[in-house]
ZAMARGU-4260 file (C-alpha; in steps of 0.2 Angstrom, whole numbers, plus 5000, padded with zeros to 4 digits):
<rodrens>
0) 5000/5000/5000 | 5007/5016/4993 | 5008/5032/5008 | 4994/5042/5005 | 4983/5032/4995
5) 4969/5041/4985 | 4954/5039/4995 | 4939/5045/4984 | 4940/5040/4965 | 4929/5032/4954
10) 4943/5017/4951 | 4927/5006/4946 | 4921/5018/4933 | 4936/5021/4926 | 4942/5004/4923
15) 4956/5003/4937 | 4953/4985/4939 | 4954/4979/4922 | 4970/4988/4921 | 4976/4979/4936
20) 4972/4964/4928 | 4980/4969/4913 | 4996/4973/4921 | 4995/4955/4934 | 4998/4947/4916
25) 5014/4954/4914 | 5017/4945/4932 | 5024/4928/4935 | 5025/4923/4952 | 5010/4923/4964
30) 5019/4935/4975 | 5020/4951/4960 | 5004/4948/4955 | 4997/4949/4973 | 5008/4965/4973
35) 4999/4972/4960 | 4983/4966/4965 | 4987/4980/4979 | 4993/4993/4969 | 4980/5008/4971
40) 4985/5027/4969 | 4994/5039/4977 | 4992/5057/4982 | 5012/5058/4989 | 5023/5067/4975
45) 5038/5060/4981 | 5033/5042/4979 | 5025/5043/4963 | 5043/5050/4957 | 5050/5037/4962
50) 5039/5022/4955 | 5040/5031/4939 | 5062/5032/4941 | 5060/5014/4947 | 5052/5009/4931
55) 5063/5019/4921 | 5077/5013/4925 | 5072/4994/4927 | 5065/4997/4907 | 5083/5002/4903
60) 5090/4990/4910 | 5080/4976/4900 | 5085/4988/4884 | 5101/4980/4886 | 5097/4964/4887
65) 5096/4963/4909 | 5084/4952/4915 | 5079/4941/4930 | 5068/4924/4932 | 5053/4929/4948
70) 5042/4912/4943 | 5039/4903/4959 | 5041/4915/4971 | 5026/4913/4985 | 5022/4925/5001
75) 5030/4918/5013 | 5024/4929/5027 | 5015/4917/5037 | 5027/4904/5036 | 5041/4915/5040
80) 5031/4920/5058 | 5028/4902/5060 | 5049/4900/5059 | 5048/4911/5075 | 5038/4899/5087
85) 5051/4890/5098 | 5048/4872/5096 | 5040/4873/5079 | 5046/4862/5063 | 5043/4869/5045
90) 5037/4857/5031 | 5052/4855/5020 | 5038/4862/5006 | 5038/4878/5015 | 5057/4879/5019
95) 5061/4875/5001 | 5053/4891/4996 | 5059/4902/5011 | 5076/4897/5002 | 5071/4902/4984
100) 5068/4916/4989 | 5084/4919/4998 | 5093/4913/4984 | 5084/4922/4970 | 5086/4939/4984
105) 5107/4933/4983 | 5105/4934/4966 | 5096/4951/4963 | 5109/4959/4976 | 5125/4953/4964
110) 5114/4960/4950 | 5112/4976/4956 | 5129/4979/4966 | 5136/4978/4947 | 5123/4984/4933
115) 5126/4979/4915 | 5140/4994/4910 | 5129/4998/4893 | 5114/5006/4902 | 5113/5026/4902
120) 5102/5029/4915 | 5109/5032/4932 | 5106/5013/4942 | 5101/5026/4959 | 5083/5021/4965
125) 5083/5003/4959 | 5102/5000/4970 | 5092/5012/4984 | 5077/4999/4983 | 5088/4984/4983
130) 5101/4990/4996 | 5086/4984/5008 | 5093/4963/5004 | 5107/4957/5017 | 5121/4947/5014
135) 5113/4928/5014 | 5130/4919/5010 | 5131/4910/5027 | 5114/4908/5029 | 5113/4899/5010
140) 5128/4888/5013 | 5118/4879/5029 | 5104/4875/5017 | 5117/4869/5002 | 5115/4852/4996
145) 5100/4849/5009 | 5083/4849/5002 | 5078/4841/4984 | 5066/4853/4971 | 5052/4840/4975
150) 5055/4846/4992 | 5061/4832/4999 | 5078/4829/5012 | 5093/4824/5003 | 5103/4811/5012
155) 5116/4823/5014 | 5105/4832/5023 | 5116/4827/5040 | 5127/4811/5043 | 5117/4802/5053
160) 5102/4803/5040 | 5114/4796/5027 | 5119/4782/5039 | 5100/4777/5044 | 5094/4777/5026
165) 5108/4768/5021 | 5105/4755/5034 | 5087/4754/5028 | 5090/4754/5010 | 5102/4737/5016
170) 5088/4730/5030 | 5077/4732/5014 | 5086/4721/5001 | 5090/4708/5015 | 5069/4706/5018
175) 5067/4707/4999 | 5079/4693/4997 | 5071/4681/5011 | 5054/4685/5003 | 5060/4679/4985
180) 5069/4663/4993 | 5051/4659/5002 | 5041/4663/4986 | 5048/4652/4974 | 5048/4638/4988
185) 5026/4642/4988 | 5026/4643/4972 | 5033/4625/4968 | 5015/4619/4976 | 5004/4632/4968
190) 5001/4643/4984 | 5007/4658/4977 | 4997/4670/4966 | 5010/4681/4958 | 5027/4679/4964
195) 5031/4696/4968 | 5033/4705/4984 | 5023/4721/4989 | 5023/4732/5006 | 5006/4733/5015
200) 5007/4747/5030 | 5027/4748/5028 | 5030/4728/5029 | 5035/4720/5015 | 5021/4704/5012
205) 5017/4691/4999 | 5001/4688/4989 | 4995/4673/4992 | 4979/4662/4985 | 4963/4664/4997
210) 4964/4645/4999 | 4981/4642/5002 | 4984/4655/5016 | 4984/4639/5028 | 5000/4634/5021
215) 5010/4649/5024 | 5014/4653/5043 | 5012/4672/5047 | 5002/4689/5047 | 4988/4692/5036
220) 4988/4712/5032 | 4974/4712/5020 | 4966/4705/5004 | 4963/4710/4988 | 4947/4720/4981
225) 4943/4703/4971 | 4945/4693/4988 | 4956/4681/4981 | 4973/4685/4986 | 4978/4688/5005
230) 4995/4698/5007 | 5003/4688/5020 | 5019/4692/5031 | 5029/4676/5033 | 5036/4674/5051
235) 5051/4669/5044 | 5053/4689/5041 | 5044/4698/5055 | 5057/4701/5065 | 5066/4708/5049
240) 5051/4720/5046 | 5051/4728/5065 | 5069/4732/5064 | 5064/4740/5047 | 5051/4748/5055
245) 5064/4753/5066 | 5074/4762/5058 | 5060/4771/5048 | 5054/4776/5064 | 5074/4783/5068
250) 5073/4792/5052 | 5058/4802/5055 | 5065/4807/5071 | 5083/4813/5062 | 5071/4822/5048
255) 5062/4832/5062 | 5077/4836/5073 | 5083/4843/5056 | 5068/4851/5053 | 5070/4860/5069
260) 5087/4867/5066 | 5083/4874/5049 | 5064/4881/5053 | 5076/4889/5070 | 5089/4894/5058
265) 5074/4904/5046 | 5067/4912/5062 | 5083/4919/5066 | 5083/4928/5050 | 5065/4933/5049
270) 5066/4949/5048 | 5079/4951/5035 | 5070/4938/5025 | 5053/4947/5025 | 5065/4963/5019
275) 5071/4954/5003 | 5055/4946/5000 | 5047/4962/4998 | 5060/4969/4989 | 5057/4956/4977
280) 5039/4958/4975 | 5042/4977/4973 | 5054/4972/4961 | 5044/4958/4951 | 5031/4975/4951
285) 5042/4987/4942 | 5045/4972/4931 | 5028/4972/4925 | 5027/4989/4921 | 5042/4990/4912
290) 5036/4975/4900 | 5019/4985/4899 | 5026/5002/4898 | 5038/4994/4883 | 5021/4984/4873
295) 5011/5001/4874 | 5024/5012/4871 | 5021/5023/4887 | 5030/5039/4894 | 5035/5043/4911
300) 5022/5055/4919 | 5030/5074/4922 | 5025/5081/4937 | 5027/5098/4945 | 5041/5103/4955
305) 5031/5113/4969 | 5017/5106/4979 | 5006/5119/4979 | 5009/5121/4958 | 4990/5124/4950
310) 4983/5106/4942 | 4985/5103/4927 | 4981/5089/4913 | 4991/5089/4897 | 4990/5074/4887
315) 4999/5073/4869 | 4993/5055/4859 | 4985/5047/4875 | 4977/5030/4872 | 4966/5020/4882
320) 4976/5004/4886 | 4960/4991/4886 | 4952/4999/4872 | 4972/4998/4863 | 4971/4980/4867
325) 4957/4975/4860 | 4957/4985/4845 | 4973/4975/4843 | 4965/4959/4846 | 4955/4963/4831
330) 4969/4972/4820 | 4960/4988/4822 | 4968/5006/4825 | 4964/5016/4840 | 4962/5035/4837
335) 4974/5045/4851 | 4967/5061/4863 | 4979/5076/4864 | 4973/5089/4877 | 4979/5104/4887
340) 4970/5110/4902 | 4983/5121/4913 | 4983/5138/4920 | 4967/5148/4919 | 4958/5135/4908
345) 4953/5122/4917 | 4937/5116/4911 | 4933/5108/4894 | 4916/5105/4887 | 4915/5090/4871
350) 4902/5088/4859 | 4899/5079/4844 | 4888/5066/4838 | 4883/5046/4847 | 4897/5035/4848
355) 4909/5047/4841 | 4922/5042/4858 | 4916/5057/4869 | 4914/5047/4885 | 4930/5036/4879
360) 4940/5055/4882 | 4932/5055/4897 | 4938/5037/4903 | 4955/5040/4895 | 4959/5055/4905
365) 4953/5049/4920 | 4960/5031/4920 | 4979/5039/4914 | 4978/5049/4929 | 4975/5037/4939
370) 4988/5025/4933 | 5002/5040/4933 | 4997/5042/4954 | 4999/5023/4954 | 5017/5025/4947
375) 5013/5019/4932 | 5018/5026/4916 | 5005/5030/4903 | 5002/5025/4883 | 5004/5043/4877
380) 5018/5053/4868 | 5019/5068/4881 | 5011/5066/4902 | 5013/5082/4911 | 4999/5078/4925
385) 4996/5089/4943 | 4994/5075/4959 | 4976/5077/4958 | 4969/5074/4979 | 4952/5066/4969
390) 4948/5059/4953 | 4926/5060/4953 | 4916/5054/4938 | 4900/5052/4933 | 4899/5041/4920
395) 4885/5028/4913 | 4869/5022/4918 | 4868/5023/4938 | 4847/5015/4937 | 4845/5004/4952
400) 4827/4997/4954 | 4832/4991/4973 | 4836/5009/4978 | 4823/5017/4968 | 4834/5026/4958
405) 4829/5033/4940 | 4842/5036/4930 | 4842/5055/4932 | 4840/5053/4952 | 4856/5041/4952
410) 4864/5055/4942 | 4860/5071/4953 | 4865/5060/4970 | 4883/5056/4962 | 4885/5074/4955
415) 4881/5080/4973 | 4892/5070/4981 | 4904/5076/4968 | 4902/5093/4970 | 4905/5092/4989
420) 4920/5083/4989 | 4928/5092/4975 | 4943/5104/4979 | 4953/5116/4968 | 4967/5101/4963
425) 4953/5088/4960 | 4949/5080/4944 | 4929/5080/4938 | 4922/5069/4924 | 4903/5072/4921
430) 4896/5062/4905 | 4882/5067/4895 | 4877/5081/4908 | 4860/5085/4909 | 4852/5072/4900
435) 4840/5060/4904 | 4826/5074/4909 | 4817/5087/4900 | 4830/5097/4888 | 4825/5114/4893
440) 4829/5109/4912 | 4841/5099/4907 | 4854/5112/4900 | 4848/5125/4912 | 4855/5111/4926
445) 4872/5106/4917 | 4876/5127/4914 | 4876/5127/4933 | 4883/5114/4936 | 4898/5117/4926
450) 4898/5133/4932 | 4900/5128/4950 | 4914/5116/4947 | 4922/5131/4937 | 4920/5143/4953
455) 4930/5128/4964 | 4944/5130/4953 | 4946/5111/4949 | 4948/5103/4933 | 4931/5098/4924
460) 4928/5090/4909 | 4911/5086/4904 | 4902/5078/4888 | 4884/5084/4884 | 4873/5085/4866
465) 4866/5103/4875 | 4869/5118/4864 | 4866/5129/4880 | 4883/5122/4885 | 4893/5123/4868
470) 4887/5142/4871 | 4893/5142/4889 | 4912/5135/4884 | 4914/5149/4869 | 4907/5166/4882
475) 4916/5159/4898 | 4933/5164/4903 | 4943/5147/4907 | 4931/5136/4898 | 4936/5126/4882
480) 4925/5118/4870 | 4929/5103/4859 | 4921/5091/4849 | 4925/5070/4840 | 4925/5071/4822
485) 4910/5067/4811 | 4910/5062/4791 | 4897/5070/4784 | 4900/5061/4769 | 4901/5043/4775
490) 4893/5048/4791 | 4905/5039/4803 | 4911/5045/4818 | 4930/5050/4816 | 4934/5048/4834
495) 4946/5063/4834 | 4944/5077/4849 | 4947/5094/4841 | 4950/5108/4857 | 4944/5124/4851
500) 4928/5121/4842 | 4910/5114/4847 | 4902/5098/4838 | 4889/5094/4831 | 4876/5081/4839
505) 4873/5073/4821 | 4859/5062/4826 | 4847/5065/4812 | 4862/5060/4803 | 4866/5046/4815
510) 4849/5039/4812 | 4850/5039/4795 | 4865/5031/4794 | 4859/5015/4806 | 4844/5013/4793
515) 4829/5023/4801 | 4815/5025/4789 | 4818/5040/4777 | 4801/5044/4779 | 4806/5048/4799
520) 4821/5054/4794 | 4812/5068/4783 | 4800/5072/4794 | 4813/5075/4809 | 4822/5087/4798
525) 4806/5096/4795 | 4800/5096/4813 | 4820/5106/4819 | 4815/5124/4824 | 4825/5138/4814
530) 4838/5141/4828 | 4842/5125/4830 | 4845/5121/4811 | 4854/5139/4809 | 4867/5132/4824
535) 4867/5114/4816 | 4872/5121/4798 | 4884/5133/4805 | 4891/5118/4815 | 4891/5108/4797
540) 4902/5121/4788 | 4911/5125/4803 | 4919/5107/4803 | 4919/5107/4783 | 4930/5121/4784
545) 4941/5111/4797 | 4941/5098/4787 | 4947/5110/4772 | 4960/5116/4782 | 4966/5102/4788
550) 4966/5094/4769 | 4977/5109/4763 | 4989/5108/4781 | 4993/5089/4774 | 4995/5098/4755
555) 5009/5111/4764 | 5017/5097/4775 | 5017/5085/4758 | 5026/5102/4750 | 5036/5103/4763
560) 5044/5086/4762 | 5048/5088/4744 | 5055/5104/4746 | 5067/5095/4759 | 5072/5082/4748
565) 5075/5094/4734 | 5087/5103/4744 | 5095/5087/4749 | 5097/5081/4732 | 5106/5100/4728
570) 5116/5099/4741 | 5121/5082/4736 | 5125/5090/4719 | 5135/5102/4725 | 5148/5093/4736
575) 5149/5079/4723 | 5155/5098/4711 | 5165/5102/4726 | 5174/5086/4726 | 5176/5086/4709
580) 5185/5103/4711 | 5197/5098/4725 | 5205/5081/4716 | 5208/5095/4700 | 5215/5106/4713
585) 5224/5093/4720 | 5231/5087/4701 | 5238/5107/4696 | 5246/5109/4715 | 5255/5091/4712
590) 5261/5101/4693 | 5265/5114/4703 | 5277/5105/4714 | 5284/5093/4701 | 5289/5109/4691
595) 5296/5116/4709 | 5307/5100/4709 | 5314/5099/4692 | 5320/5118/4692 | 5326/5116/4710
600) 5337/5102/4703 | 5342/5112/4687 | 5347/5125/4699 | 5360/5114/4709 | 5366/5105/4694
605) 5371/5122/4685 | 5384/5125/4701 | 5404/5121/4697 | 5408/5118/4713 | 5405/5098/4718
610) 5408/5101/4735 | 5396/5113/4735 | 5384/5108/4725 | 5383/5091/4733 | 5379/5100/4750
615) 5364/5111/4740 | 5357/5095/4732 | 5355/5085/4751 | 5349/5105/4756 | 5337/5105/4743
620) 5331/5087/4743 | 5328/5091/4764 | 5318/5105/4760 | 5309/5097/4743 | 5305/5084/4756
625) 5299/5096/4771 | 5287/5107/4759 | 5279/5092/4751 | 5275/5084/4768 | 5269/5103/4775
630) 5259/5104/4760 | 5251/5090/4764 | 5246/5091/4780 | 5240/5107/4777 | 5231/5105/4759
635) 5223/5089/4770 | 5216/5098/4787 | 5211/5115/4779 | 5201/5108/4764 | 5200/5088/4761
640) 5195/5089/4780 | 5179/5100/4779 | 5173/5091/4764 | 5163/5075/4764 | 5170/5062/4758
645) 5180/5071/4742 | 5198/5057/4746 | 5189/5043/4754 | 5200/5030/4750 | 5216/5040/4753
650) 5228/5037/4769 | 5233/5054/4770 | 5214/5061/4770 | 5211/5052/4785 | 5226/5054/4798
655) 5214/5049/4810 | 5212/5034/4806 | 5220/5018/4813 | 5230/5008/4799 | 5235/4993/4806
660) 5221/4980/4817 | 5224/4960/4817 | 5212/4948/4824 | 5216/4946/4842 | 5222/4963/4844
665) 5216/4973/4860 | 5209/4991/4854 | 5201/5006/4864 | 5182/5010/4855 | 5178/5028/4854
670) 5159/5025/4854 | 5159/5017/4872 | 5178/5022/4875 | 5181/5005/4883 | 5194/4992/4876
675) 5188/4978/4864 | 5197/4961/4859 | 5196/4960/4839 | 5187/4944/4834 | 5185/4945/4816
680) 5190/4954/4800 | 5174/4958/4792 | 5181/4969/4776 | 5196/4983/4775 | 5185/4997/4787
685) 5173/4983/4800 | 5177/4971/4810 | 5170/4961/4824 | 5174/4963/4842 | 5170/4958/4861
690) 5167/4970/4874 | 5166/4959/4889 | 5151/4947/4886 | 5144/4959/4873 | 5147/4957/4855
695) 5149/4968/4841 | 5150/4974/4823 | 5162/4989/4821 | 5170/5003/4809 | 5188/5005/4808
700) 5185/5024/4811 | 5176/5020/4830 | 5196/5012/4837 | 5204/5025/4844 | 5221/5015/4843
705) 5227/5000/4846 | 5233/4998/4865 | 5238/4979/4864 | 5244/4968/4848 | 5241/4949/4848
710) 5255/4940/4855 | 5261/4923/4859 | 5255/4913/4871 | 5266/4917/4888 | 5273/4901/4886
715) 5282/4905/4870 | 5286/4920/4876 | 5294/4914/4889 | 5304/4903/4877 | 5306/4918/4867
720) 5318/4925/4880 | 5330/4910/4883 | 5319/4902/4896 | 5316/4883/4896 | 5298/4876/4898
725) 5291/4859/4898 | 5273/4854/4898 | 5265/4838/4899 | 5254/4835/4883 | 5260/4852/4875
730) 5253/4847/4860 | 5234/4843/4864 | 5223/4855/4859 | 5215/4866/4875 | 5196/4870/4877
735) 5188/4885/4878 | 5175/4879/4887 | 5172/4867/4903 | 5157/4859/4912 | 5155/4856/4931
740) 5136/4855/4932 | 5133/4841/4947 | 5150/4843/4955 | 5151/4850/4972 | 5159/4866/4974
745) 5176/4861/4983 | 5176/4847/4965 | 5171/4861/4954 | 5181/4873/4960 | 5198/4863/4960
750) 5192/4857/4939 | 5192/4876/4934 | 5205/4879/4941 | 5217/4868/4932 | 5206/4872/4917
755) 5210/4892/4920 | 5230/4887/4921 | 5230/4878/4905 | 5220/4891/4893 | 5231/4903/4900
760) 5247/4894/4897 | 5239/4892/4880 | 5237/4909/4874 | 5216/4907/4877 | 5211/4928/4879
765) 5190/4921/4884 | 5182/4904/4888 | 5167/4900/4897 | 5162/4889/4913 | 5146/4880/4911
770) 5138/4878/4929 | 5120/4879/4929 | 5108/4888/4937 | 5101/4876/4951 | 5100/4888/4967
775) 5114/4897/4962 | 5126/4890/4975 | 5141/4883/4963 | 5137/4898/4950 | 5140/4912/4967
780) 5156/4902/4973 | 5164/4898/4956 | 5162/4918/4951 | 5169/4923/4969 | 5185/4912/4966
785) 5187/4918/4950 | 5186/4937/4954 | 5201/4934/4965 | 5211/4925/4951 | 5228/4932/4947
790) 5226/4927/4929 | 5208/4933/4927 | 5204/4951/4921 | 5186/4949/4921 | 5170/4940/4922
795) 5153/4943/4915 | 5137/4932/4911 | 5134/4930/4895 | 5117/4932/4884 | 5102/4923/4886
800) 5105/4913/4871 | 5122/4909/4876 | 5119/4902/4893 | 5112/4917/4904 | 5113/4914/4919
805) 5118/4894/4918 | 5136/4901/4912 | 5151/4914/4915 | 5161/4920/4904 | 5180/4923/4908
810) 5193/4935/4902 | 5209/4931/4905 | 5225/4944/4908 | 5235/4938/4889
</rodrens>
């Protein structure tokens, strides 16, 4: 529950619910969707901020390929309380998923003590949230190896567990093997119906035939449902059976004294567990969002800096997400809602014809309100909402026989409860205002109605067909009207909100269009007085004129774009003319010094003294030499350098760039300005590097320089300076690669290590270690020890495709 929940709103009318529902989808654990199920709105500034920081920056961080597996996780509440009554014993079900989510909390803490290095929003509120999480290593390692995922004990579970059911696995074979000696000795006379032995009541017996049960001495422990077989326990192994009994009887005793010791252990950390598990739940939360937010292309919501800032309600392309939905389930298109209602002009009037989407601007409004105070960002292209203290509709049919309620009763009691709760930083929602009741009082009603909301200050929009109100919005000071589109000439609805102009009801035209009788229809249109068809003609050309306008905008802006791309293809033009005229710039300036050389040379050639003109040919040739490379330089950065593209192709154009780059070199990127191992030569100017576990396609004009040529392996450069090395089977190939899923830690740990040693002897700059996910015990201690490897520069997990996290991926100091 958020601080400061929103206590009067129409959640119900609005659709709250069905949102929530909606967002529990993109859930999948029991505990985020009971999370969720919670989530109501909030009147608190500060934590609306923050839910909408949190979801930023969670979204950001699955834009680069983060994410994190909450299926499974349950409320573990009550259990958790029940750890903390002395004497009590969890179920190994219920301590199995206190440890889950331990370990999946372990997980998240590694996670966010080292976001993934390619996100670009600041990791602040999502580290503040998950700060919260303790360090569980201790607490993990008691549980390791202890409690199968069918939530069973494993035998290591303590030494003496393992020793009892190792005994009863051995008292079991030795009963089995009595049994089978004594069947086939029965079954020489026919006394035996199957020769096979079962357990009946955790004593092993044999089936044997109704009317030889005589013949066998021992204890009958039941019969078949046909009646004709008895399951007998021979004498021979009773004795054999109690001390199996026996030693069952041992093992539930070692299981519960276990079960003890954890459920005391859990209670211990309660607090802290109930801590992460929250943290998770708000986590798994933030997740959903983000997957929505991402699916419906939502914005966060902009709110004002100041408390006491006027409300406001400014929504650029806002969509209703269940009607986006299901429009979607049937390939249709929804029509966005822009509006602005800020400063003085807080009330908003729309007209316009039947099922034209007025009351869908109503709902829209209202249920993205709501959803931005429950820090949830909205489907729109620009949210700049006040933190409205209510959100108060009237919408739909409020009829109730059982109260007896008309429709315009149930109507005026909502409106008047409206209009004594509402303050100036409410939001109001009236549809249809003034209908259902005569029209004359009707109108007179809604004008004083709107009126009264405008004198509290808050923000109002209302829908109505009264022209008394279309009148009202255009003569009132802080009052807008607005209207949904009609087609006269199809005579659909449009469904778009133009603020600034009323609408027309249309529903003669309406009518007309559903298939009423033309004979009605003409007699209708007859029967309008002269006001009313005046203001419903005006109305007509009114929007024909819009519609002109708008036709003709479309024209300028279609203009507009061909004008750019004629100015492109100009410019084009003229620096391919521009080029053209620096290589023929270039070819007289190289005559220029070609001519310079020869009578430079004819110059020192025409001298008699040899001493001397031996000395002015090595002066000349110096200075040839330096003015051609000044030249150059100069010729290069003055002119070829602020053109585009007139040398590509030539070296001296681009000193910029770096020549040389092999496979295997190590380079520094400009573009994320860390160093990159080169994988593959993809042409002369890309190639294909590794940026920790991320891969990549890059130009040769993003290296900044190459900080690191591919060398030998440090064996051979060992050799290379005289020393001598010898290794046992030098010349097997090493992998990059090694698998220790199902070994122990201490097992594991001693394999990768020798594996480590060998690819670095061998030159190997990455390999990977394949160590499942499971609870995350082996992965936690291999990457801990190889963090503290002197040979190790780095390690990261790699993609989902390649492993997630079931893998790591190392980088080794070569």
């Amino acid at each position: 529950m958020p601080p400061q929940p929103l206590t009067h709103t129409s959640a119900r009318v609005l659709e709250f619910d069905s949102l929530r529902d909606l967002l529990c989808g993109y859930a999948s654990s029991p505990l985020g969707q009971g999370q969720i199920a919670a989530l109501v709105p909030s009147t608190s500034p500060d934590w609306i901020r923050n839910q909408q920081q949190l979801t930023t920056e969670v979204r950001e961080f699955r834009r680069v390929g983060g994410a994190f597996e909450f299926s499974g996780l349950m409320d573990i509440t009550r259990i958790v309380e029940r750890s903390r009554i002395e004497g009590a014993a969890l179920e190994t079900t219920e301590i199995r998923d206190v440890v889950l989510i331990v370990d999946r909390a372990a997980e998240w803490r590694e996670i966010s003590l080292r976001p993934p290095a390619a996100m670009k929003t600041e990791w602040r509120v999502v580290a503040e949230l998950s700060s919260a999480i303790g360090d569980f290593t201790d607490f993990l390692r008691s549980f390791r190896n202890k409690i199968q995922p069918d939530g069973t004990l494993e035998d290591r579970a303590s030494p003496e567990l393992a020793r009892i059911r190792r005994e009863i696995e051995k008292q079991r074979r030795l009963i089995q093997d009595s049994l089978r000696g004594y069947l086939r000795r029965l079954s020489e006379g026919g006394a035996v119906q199957e020769e096979l032995v079962t357990i009946r009541g955790e004593r092993f017996v044999i089936p044997i035939k109704v009317e030889q049960k005589r013949r066998v001495q021992g204890v009958v422990h039941g019969a078949s449902s046909s009646g004709q077989t008895v399951f007998v326990e021979p004498l021979e192994t009773i004795e054999q059976n109690n001390e199996l009994v026996r030693l069952l009887d041992e093992e539930q005793a070692e299981i519960h004294r276990i079960l003890l010791e954890m459920t005391r252990r859990i209670g211990e950390h309660a607090g802290a567990i109930l801590q992460a598990m929250a943290t998770l739940a708000e986590l798994e939360v933030q997740f959903a969002k983000a997957k929505f937010a991402d699916q419906y292309q939502c914005v966060q919501v902009d709110l004002p800096s100041n408390a006491g800032s006027d409300a406001r309600l400014i929504l650029r392309n806002a969509r209703h997400p269940l009607l986006e939905r299901n429009l979607k389930l049937k390939d249709g298109h929804i029509v966005p809602v822009s509006l602005e209602l800020e400063g003085e002009r807080r009330g908003l009037v729309i007209t316009g014809p039947n099922t034209g989407g007025k009351t869908v601007a109503l709902k829209t409004a209202g249920l993205l309100v709501l959803m931005a105070q429950a820090g949830i960002p909205v489907p729109s292209d620009r949210a700049e909402l006040a933190v409205f203290d209510a959100v108060l509709a009237d919408i739909g049919d409020y009829q109730s026989i059982e109260q007896n309620l008309s429709t315009f009763s149930a109507h005026v009691t909502n409106i008047d409860f409206i209009s004594r709760t509402a303050t100036p930083q409410s939001l109001v929602l009236l549809d249809e205002l003034g209908s259902a009741t005569d029209p004359e009082e009707g109108a007179a009603l809604a004008v004083a109605i709107a009126e009264h909301f405008r004198r509290i200050g808050c923000v109002t929009i209302i829908s109505t067909h009264h022209t008394s109100l279309k009148v009202y919005g255009a003569n009132t000071a802080g009052v807008v009207n607005a209207s949904v589109g009609f087609n006269e000439a199809t005579l659909q609805p449009t469904y778009e909100l133009r603020v600034g102009v009323p609408g027309a009801s249309a529903g003669i035209n309406i009518a007309q269009r559903l298939g009423l009788n033309p004979e009605i229809i003409a007699s209708a249109r007859s029967r309008l007085g002269t006001q009313a068809r005046d203001v419903g003609q005006f109305l007509d050309r009114l929007h024909a004129e819009l519609r002109e306008a708008e036709a003709e905008r479309l024209k300028m802006r279609t203009r507009e774009q061909e004008l750019e791309r004629e100015k492109a293809r100009l410019a084009s033009e003229g620096r391919k003319d521009q080029q053209a005229k620096i290589r023929e710039m270039e070819k007289k300036l190289e005559s220029v010094l070609r001519d310079f050389e020869y009578h430079a040379r004819e110059a020192v050639s025409a001298i008699q003294d040899r001493a001397a003109s031996q000395k002015l040919s090595k002066d000349a040739e110096r200075r040839i030499a330096k003015l051609r490379r000044e030249f150059r330089e100069q010729f290069d950065s003055t002119v070829v350098g602020h053109t585009s593209g007139a040398d590509q192709g030539d070296p001296h154009a681009e000193p910029q760039v770096v020549k040389h780059v092999a496979e295997g070199d190590t380079v520094k990127l400009k573009s994320v300005g860390r160093p990159a191992v080169v994988t593959r030569r993809v042409d002369d100017n890309h190639f294909e590097v590794e940026v920790g576990a991320m891969k990549m396609k890059i130009a040769r004009d993003d290296i900044a320089e190459v900080i690191g040529r591919a060398a030998d392996s440090p064996v051979k450069a060992a050799r290379a300076r005289g020393i001598s090395v010898s290794l046992q089977s030098e010349n097997a190939s090493v992998p990059s690669e090694i698998n220790v899923i199902g070994r122990t830690v201490d097992d594991a740990t001693q394999e990768v290590e020798k594996f480590i040693d060998r690819a670095f002897l061998a030159g190997l700059s990455r390999v990977r270690v394949v160590h499942g996910s499971g609870m995350g015990i082996l992965r936690k201690a291999l990457r801990q020890y190889l963090q503290k490897h002197p040979q190790v520069e780095s390690i990261a997990e790699p993609a989902q495709n390649e492993g997630g996290g079931g893998a790591t991926v190392v980088e080794l100091k070569v």
